[in-house]
GUKOLTI-185235 format. One record per residue (C-alpha): residue in three letters; residue number from 1; x negated, y negated, z. Coordinates in pm, whole numbers, always signed. Layout:
<nodes>
NODE/type/seq/X/Y/Z
NODE/ALA/NUM/X/Y/Z
...
</nodes>
This chain:
<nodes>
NODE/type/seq/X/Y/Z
NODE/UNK/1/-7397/-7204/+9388
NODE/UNK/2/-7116/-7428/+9577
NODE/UNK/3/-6848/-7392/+9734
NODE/UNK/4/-6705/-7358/+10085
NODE/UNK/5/-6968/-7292/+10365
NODE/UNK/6/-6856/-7249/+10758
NODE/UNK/7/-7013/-7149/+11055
NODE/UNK/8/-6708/-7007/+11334
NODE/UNK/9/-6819/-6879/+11663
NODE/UNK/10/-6619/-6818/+11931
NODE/UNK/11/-4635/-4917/+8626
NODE/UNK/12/-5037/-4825/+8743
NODE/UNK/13/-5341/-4896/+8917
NODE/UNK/14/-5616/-4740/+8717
NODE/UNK/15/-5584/-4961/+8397
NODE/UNK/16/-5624/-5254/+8641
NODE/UNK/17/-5897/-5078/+8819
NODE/UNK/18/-6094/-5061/+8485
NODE/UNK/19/-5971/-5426/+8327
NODE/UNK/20/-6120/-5574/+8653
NODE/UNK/21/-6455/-5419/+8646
NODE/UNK/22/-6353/-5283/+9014
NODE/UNK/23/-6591/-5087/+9214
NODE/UNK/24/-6338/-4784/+9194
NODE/UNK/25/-6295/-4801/+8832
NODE/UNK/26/-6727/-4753/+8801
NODE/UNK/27/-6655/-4499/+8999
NODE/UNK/28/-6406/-4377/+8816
NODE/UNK/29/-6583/-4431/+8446
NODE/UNK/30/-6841/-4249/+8586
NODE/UNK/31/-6663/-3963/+8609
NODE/UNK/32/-6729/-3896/+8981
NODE/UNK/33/-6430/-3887/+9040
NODE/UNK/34/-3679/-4555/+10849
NODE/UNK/35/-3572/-4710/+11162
NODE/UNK/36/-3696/-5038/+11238
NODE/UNK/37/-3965/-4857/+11536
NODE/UNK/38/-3984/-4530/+11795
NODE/UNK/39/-3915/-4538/+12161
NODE/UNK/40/-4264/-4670/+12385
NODE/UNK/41/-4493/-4424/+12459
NODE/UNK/42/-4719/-4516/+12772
NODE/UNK/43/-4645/-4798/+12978
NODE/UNK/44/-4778/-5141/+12861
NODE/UNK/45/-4734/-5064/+12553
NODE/UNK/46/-4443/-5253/+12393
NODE/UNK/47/-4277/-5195/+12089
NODE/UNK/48/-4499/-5029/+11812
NODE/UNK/49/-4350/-5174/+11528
NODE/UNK/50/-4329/-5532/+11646
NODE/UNK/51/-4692/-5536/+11797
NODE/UNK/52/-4827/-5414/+11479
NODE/UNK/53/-4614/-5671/+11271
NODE/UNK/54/-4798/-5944/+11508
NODE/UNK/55/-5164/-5802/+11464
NODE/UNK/56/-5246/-5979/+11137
NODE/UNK/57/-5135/-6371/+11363
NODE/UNK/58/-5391/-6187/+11651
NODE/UNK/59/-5678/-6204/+11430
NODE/UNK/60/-5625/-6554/+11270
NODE/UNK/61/-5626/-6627/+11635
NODE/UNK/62/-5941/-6500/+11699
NODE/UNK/63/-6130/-6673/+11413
NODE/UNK/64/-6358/-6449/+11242
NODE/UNK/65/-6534/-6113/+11306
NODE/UNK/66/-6738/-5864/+11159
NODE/UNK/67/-6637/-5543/+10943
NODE/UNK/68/-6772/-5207/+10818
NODE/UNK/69/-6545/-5090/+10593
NODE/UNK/70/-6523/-4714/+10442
NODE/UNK/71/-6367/-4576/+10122
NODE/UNK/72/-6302/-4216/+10082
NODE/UNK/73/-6193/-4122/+9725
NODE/UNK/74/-6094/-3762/+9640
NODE/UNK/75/-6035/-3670/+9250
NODE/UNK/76/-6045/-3421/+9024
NODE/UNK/77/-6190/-3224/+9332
NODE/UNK/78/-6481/-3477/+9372
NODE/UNK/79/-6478/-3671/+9723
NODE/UNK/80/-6726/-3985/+9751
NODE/UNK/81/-6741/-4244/+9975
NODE/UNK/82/-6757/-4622/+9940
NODE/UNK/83/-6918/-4800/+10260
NODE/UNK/84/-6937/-5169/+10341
NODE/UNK/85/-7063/-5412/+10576
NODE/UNK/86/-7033/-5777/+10645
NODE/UNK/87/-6841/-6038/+10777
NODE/UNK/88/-6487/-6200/+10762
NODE/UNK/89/-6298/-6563/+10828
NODE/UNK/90/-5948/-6478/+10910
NODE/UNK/91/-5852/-6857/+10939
NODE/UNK/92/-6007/-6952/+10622
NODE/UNK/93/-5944/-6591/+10448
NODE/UNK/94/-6293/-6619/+10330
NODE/UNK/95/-6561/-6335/+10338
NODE/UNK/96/-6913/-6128/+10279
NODE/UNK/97/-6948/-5778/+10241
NODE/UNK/98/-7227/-5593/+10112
NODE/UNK/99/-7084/-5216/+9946
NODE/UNK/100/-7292/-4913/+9874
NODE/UNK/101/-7173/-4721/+9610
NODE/UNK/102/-7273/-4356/+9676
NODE/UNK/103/-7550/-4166/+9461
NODE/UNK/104/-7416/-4053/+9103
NODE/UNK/105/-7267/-3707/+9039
NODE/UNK/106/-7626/-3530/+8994
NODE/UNK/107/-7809/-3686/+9301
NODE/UNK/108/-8072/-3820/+9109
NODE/UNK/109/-8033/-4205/+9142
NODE/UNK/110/-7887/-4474/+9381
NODE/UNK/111/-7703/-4770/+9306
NODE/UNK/112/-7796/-5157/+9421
NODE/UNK/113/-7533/-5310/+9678
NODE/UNK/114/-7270/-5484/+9540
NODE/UNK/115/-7258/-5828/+9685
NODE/UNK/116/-6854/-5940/+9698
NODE/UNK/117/-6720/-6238/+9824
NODE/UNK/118/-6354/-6279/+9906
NODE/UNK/119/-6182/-6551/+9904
NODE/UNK/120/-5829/-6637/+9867
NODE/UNK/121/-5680/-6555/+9583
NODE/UNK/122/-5983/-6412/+9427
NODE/UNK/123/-6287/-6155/+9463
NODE/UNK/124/-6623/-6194/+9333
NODE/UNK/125/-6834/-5916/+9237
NODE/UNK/126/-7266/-5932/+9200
NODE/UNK/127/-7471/-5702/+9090
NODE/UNK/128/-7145/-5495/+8894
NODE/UNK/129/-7338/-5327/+8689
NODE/UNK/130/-7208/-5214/+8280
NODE/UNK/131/-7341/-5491/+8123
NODE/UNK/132/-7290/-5773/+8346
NODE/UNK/133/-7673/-5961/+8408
NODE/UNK/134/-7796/-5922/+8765
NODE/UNK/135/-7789/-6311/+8809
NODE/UNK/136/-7399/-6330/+8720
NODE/UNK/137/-7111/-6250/+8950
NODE/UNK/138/-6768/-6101/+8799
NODE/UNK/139/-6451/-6322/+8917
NODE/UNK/140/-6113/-6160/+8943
NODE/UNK/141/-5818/-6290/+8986
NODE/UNK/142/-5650/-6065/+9236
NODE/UNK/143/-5245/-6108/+9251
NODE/UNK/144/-5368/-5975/+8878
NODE/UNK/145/-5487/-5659/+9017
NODE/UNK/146/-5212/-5357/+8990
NODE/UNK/147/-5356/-5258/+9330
NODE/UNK/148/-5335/-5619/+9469
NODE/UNK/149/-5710/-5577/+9549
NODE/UNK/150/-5674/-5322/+9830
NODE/UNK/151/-5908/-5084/+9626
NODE/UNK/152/-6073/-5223/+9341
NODE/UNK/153/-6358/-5376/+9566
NODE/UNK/154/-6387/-5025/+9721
NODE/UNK/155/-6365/-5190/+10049
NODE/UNK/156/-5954/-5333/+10187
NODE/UNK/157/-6044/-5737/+10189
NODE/UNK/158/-6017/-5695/+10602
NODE/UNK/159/-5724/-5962/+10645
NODE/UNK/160/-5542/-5787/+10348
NODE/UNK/161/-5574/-5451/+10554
NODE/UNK/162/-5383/-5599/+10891
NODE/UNK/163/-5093/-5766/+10711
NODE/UNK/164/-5013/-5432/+10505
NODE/UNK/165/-4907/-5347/+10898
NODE/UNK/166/-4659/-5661/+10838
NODE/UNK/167/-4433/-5398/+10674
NODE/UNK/168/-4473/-5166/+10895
NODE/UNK/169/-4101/-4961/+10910
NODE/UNK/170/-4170/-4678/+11167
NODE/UNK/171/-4444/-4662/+11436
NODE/UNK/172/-4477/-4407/+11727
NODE/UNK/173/-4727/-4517/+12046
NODE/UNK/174/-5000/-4191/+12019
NODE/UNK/175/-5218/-4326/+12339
NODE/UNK/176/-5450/-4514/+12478
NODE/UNK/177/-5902/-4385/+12337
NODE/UNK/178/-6176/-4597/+12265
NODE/UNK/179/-6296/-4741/+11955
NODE/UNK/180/-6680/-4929/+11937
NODE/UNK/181/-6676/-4964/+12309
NODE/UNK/182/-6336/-5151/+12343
NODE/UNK/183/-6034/-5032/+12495
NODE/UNK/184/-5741/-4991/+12197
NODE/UNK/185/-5431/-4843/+12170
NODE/UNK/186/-5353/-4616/+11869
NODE/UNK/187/-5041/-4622/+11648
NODE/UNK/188/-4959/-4417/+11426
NODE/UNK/189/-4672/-4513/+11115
NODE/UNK/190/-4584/-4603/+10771
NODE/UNK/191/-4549/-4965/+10621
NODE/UNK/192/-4368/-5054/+10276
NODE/UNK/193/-4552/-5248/+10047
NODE/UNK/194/-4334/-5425/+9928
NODE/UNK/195/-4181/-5548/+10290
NODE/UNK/196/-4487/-5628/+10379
NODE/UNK/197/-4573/-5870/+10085
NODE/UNK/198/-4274/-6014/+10153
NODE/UNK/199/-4388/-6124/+10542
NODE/UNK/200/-4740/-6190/+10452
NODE/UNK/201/-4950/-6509/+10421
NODE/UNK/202/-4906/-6719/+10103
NODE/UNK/203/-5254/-6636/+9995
NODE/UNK/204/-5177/-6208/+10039
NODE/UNK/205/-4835/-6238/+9935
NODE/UNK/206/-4868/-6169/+9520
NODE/UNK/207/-5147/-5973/+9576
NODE/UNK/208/-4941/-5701/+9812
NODE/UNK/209/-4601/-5729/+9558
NODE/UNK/210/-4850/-5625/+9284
NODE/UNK/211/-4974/-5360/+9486
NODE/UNK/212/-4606/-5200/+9570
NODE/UNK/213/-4530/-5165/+9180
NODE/UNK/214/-4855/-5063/+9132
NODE/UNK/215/-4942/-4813/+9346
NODE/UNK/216/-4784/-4447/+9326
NODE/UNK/217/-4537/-4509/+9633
NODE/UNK/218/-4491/-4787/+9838
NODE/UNK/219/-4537/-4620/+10138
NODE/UNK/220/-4811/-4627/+10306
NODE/UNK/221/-4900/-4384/+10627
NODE/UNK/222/-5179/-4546/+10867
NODE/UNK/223/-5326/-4495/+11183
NODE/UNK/224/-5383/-4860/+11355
NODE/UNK/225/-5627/-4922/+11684
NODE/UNK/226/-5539/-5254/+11840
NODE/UNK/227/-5695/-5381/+12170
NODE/UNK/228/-5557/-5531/+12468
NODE/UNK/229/-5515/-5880/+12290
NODE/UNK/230/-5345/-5765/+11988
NODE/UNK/231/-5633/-5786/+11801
NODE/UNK/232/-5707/-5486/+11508
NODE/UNK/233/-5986/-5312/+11626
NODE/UNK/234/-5950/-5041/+11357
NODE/UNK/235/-5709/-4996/+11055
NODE/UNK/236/-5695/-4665/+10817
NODE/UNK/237/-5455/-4655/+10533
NODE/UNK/238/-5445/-4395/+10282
NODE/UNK/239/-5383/-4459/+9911
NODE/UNK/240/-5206/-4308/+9592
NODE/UNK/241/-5243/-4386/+9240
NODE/UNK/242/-5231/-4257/+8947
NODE/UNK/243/-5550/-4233/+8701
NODE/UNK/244/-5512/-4371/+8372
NODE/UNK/245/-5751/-4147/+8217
NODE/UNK/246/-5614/-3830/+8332
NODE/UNK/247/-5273/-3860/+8469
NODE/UNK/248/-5453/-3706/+8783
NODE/UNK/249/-5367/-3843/+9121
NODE/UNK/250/-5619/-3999/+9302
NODE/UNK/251/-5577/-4069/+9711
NODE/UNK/252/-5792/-4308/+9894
NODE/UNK/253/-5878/-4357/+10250
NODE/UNK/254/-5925/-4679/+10334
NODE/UNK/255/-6109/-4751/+10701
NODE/UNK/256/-6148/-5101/+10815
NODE/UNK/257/-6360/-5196/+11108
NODE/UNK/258/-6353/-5521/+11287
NODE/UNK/259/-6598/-5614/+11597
NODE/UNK/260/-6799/-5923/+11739
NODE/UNK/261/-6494/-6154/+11687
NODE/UNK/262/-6587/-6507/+11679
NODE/UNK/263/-6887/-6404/+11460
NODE/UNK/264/-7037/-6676/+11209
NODE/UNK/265/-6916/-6678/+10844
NODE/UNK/266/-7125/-6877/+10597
NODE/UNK/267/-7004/-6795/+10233
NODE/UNK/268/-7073/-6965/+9958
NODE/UNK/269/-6909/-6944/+9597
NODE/UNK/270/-7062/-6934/+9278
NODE/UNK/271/-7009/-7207/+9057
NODE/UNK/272/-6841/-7204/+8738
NODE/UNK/273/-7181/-7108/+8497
NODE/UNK/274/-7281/-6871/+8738
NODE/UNK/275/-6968/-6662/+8618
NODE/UNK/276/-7011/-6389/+8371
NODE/UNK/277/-6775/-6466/+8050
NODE/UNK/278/-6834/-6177/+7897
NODE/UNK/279/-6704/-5793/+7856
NODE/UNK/280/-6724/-5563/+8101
NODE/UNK/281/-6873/-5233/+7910
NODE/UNK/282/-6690/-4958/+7882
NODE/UNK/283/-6753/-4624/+8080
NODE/UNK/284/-6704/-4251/+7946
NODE/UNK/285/-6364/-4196/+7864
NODE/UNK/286/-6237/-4558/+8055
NODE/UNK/287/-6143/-4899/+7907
NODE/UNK/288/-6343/-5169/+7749
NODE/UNK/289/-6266/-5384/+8026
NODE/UNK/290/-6198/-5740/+8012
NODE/UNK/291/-6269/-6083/+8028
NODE/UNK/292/-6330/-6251/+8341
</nodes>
């Protein structure tokens, strides 16, 4: 493997889903499954919408950190959850997670952590699963991802989580709580999509456009935890697309986490052979997949 190693301290989604090989559209194969802001609310805390369009520059600012992420998926009245852990570079947009994938329908067998690394422009995928060999890792190209890679993982790639808050449109102030021992102060709104591709980082920016034609709306309601620095503490978006199999709609929760900022981030990326080249197998009543 080579790559880039640091150490820092201090249209629809569903066909994409299953042409990536994303950790959703397993899931999903398997058959598991407008004013510009609101008036403050609580003193100190300034404008909703235009401290939430600064929290994605907050946590370049603070380097790196680490994430648990969550990913609740209702269908077809199934509801599973996706749950992740690692580590991210917001500087360098480069990160680990490790993501459980929950037991299948009948209880009877669990599945090996998925090992993904994000980088920009692209996620990598080990340990995928239908077909791909264990000592491979799936590349995909994410501004080619109808969901712009805020699902297909099954976890939001963390940086890609705080600038969807770039477009945020209408905020309200809901108070002052706690979240993993930090003070925060929770906001409550909607972003656009397609707004916020438009202020977002050159490395987000395709990625988030594909997502607003992709996705069933634009819109997307969140509830956003940001500390006294203007730093993310905890970001929940929720989801709709529509499933290519069924025509059913299928809403996601998406939870990200972020704690210990200034964390060390060592990733490495797999070189060119260790890339799988071949099909991604096909699931019950999904796609053949594609070519990575």
């Amino acid at each position: 493997m080579v790559g880039w190693e640091r150490e820092r301290r201090g249209r629809r989604v569903a066909g994409g889903l299953a042409a990536a090989g994303g950790v959703l559209g397993v899931w999903l194969a398997a058959g598991a499954c407008s004013g510009q802001g609101a008036a403050v609310q609580g003193q100190g805390a300034g404008d909703p919408v235009a401290v939430l369009h600064r929290a994605a520059d907050r946590l370049v600012a603070a380097g790196s950190a680490r994430a648990r992420t969550a990913m609740e998926m209702a269908s077809g009245g199934t509801r599973v959850t996706i749950r992740g852990e690692g580590v991210y570079d917001f500087e360098r947009r480069f990160g680990r997670l490790e993501v459980r994938l929950p037991q299948d329908p009948a209880g009877t067998s669990e599945h090996r952590p998925i090992t993904e690394l994000l980088a920009p422009g692209a996620l990598f995928m080990k340990n995928r699963g239908a077909g791909v060999p264990d000592d491979k890792w799936v590349r995909v190209e994410t501004a080619s991802l109808s969901d712009g890679n805020l699902v297909t993982g099954g976890a939001t790639d963390p940086f890609a989580a705080a600038e969807v808050l770039r477009g945020t449109r209408t905020a309200t102030y809901v108070g002052r709580t706690e979240v993993g021992g930090a003070e925060v102060r929770h906001y409550r709104g909607t972003a656009d999509l397609a707004r916020a591709a438009r202020g977002a980082s050159e490395d987000n920016r395709e990625a988030l456009a594909a997502a607003a034609d992709g996705f069933a709306t634009a819109e997307v309601p969140f509830d956003a935890y940001v500390d006294d620095e203007g730093r993310v503490r905890k970001v929940r978006h929720r989801f709709s697309f529509v499933n290519g199999r069924d025509e059913g709609t299928v809403d996601v929760a998406s939870t990200t986490l972020l704690y210990d900022f200034g964390a060390a981030v060592r990733v490495r990326l797999p070189d060119d052979a260790d890339i799988y080249a071949g099909k991604i197998a096909a699931g019950p009543g999904g796609g053949t997949g594609g070519k990575n």
